[in-house]
N, C-alpha and C positions, 0 to 999 in steps of 0.2 A: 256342853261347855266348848267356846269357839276356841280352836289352837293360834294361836300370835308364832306369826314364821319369826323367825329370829332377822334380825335386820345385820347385813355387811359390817363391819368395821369398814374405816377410812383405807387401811392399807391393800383391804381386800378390793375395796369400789377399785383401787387405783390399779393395781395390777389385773383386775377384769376390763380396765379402761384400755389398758397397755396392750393388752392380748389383742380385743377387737382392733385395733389401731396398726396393729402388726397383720393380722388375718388380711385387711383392708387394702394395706401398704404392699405386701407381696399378691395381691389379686391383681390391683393396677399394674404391676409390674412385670406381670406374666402376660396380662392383656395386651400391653404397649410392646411386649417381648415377640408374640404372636403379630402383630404388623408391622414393624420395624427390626426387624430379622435382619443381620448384616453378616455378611459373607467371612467365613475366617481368614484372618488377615495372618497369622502364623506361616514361614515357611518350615516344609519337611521334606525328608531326602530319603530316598532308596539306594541301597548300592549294588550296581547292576553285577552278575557275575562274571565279567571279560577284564581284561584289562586294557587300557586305552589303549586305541589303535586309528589311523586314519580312515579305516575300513566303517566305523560306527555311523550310522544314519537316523534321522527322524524317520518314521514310519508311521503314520496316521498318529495315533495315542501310543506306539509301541516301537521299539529301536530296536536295528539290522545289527549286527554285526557279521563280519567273515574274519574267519581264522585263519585261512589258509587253505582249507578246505573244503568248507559248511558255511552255508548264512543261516544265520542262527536269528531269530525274531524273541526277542523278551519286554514280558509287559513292561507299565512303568513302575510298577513293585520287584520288579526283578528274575520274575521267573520266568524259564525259557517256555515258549510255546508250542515252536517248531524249528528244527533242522531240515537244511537241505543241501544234499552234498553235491558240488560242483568242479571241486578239482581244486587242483592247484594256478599259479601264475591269473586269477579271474578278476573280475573286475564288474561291479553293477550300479545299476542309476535306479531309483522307483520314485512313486508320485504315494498320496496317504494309503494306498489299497494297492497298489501291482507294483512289481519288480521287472526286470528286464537285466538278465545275467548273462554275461559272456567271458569263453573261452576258448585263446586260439581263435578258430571258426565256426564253432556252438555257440549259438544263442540258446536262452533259456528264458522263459514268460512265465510267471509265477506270480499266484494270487494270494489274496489277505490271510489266508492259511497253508498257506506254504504249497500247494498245487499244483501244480505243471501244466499248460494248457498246451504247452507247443516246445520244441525244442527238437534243434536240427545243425546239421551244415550248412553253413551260407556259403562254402566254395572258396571262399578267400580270408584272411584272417583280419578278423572285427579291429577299426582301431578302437571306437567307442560305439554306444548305443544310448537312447533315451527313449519314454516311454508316456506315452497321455493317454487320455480317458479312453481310447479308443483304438492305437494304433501304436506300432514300436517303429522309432528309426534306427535302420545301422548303418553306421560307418566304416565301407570296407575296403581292401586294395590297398595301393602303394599313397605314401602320403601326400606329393602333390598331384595326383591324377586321383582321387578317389572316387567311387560310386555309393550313390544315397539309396539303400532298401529300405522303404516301407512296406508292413507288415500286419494285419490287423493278430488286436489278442489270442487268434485260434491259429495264428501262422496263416493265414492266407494270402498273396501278396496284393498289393494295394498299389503301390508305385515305384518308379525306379528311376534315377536321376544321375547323368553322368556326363555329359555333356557342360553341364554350366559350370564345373568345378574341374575343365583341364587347367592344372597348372595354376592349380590352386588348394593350397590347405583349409581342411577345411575345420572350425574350430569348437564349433557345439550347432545343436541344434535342440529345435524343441516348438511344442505342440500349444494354439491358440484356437481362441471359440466357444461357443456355447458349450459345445459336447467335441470339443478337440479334433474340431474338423482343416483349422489348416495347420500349417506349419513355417516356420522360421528360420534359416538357416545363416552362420554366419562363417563368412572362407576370406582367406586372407593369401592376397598377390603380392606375391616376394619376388617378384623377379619383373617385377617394373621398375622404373627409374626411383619409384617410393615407393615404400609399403603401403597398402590400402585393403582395408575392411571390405567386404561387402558384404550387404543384407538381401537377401533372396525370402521372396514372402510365395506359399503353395497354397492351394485346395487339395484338399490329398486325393490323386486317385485321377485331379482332371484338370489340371493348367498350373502352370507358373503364373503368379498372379502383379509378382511385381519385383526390380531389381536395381537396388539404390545403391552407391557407392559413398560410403561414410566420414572416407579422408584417413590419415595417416596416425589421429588420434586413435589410442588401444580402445577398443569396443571390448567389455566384459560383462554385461550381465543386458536381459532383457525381461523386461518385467511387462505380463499382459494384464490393463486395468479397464474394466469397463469400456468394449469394442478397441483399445487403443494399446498399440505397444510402445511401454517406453523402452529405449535401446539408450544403454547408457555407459559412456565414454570417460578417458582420463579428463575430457574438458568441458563437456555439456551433456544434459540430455535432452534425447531427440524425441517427436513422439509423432506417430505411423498411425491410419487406422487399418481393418485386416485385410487391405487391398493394398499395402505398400507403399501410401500417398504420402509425404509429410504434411504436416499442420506445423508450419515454421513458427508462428507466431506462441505454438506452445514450447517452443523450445525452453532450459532451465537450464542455466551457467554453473557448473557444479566443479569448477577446476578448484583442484585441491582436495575434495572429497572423495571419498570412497563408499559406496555403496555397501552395506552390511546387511541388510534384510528389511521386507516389507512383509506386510500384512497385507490382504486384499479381502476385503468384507464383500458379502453377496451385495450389500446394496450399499451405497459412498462411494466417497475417494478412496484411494487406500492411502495405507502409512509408509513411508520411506524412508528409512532410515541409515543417514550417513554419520562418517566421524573421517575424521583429517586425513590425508592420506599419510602423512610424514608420522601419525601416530597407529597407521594400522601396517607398518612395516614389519618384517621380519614378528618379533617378539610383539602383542598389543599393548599399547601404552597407551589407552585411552584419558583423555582430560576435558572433549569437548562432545558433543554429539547434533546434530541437525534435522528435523525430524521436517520433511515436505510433505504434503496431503492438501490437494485440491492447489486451490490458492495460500494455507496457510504455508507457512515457512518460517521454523521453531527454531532457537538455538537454544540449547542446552550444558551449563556448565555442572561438571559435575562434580560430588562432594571431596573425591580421592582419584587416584589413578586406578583406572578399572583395564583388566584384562578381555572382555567382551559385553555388546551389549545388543539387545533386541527390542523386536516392541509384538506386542499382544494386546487383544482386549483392550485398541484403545491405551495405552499405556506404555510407555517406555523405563524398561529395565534395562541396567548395569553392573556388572559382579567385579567386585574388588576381591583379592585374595582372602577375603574374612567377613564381606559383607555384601546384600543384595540391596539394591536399591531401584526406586519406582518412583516413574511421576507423570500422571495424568495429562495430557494436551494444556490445561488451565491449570496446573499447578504451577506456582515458580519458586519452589524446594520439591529434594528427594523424600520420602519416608524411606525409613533406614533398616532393614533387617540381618540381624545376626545368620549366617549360614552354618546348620548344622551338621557337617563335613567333618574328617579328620582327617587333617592336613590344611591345605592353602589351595585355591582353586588357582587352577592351571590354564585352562582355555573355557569359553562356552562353545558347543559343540553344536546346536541347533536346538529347535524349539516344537514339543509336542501341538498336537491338534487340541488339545485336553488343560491347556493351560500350565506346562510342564516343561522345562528344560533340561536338555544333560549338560551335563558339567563335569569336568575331568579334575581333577587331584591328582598330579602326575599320574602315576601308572593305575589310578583306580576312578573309577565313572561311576556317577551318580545322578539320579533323578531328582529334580527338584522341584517341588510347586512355586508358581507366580503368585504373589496375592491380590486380591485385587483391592483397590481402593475402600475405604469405608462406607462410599457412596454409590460404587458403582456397581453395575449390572451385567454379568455374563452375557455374549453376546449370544 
């Protein structure tokens, strides 16, 4: 006798309809998930163990601080890595992997794990020092007569320069090149009829390569972008390539801004980013920002009054007291995120390798992720 299967009811067909239809609906949804992956757009904060200080620096992915003491290196989760004790009254410059410390007339060279590769008397006491992929400059002797040491990372000396800066202060320096093979310097003649800048361009180790006088406009920051330096002034900026030359025609009318930070990508333009100078006074009262890269040239209004702002990844951010804000090269709005901080943010402090910034709450520092875009790609 043949068995007769029992056949479904109605509500049964329909709820085994429903099932397959859902099994179906979350497959496409996992597949679509699998190649259209989007980067978390959420920010999050760590709170470092120091309390603010001017002493705090970017470090590759990981932030400096000195106490007084010790430079202390902590991830961007917050935990210390390494101590290194230095003394008191010190002072230090680094690039994302080395240090360069001094005190009194000790210098100190110090690698991505806190290490010591050289450390001595230089004979006279350091006013400042800086440090590139390859060599350290120090700044020594009386302030307007000073002498220029360069020094490779093992201490070895490299070059010595003293003559072109009598009777002249001299005001930073710092390291251009493939592999940071020349150098930059800039010294400032007070005891002419006017104040006047000068730019001194080296090969380290084998010529002065070239030596431009800037004018009575303040020269503060110089940025090296692809063979070229921009040197950039309260009223234009200027652009060199690494033999000193100008290229006038590249010059950029910049009076009234301020220079706040660039980004330099291994291959492009880079990003430059200004905001007014009447609002980067004293206290920052940011309301405007201007971002240059190649040819374009961005203005940017922004949503609130922000205390500081940067660019990363292609992307310009801004932190209000209570909110982070971001907007792409072709965006023209911010997207808007809630900062997860306790307090009111107080300054931006600089900006990790790793897509991270510190951030101060008065007396307490915190790390924070940038997010990126919905569409965009980590570089």
């Amino acid at each position: 006798m043949q068995r007769v299967k029992p056949k479904m009811n109605r509500s049964q067909a329909f709820a085994l309809l429903f099932l397959i239809l859902v099994v179906i609906g979350l497959g496409v949804w996992m597949i679509r998930g699998l190649f259209n992956q989007k980067p978390a757009t959420a920010v999050t904060a760590s709170k470092l163990p120091c309390p603010y200080s001017e002493t705090i620096r970017p470090f590759g992915e990981n932030v400096l601080y000195y106490d007084g003491m010790s430079i202390h290196c902590m991830s961007g989760t917050g935990s210390v890595r390494w101590s290194f004790q230095i003394g008191a009254d010190a002072d230090y410059a680094c690039t994302d992997d080395t240090i360069v410390a001094w005190v009194g007339s000790t210098v100190f060279i110090l690698d991505e794990n806190g290490q010591s590769s050289y450390n001595d008397h230089l004979g006279e006491t350091i006013q400042f020092a800086r440090v590139g992929e390859q060599y350290i400059a120090a700044v020594v002797g009386e302030e307007s007569n000073p002498r220029l040491l360069v020094k490779d990372h093992t201490g070895a000396h490299m070059d010595e320069e003293s003559d072109a800066y009598k009777n002249l202060i001299l005001l930073d320096v710092g390291f251009y090149g493939s592999s940071g093979q020349y150098m930059w310097t800039l010294a400032l003649d007070v005891f002419g009829t006017a104040s006047n800048t000068i730019l001194n361009t080296f090969e380290v180790g084998k010529m002065n390569t070239g030596e431009v006088s800037l004018g009575d406009s303040i020269t503060y920051d110089v940025v090296y972008e692809n063979s070229l330096l921009r040197v950039i002034n309260t009223r234009q900026m200027r652009t060199f390539n690494d033999r000193g030359r100008e290229d006038t025609a590249a010059s950029v009318l910049v009076y009234g801004w301020y220079h706040l930070h660039s980004e330099i990508p291994e291959r492009g333009n880079a990003l430059m980013l200004f905001a007014p100078t009447s609002q980067t006074e004293s206290m920052y009262d940011l309301r405007e920002l201007r971002l240059i890269s190649g040819s374009t040239d961005k203005r940017y209004s922004l949503p609130d009054t922000c205390i500081g702002a940067t660019v990363w990844n292609r992307n310009v951010f801004a932190v209000s007291q209570t909110t982070l804000y971001r907007a792409g090269q072709n965006d023209s709005r911010f997207a808007t995120y809630e900062l997860p901080v306790d307090g009111k943010a107080t300054q931006l402090m600089g900006t990790l390798t790793n897509g991270k910034a510190i951030l101060a709450c008065g007396d307490e520092v915190y790390v924070i992720t940038l997010p990126l875009g919905l569409n965009a790609e980590k570089k």
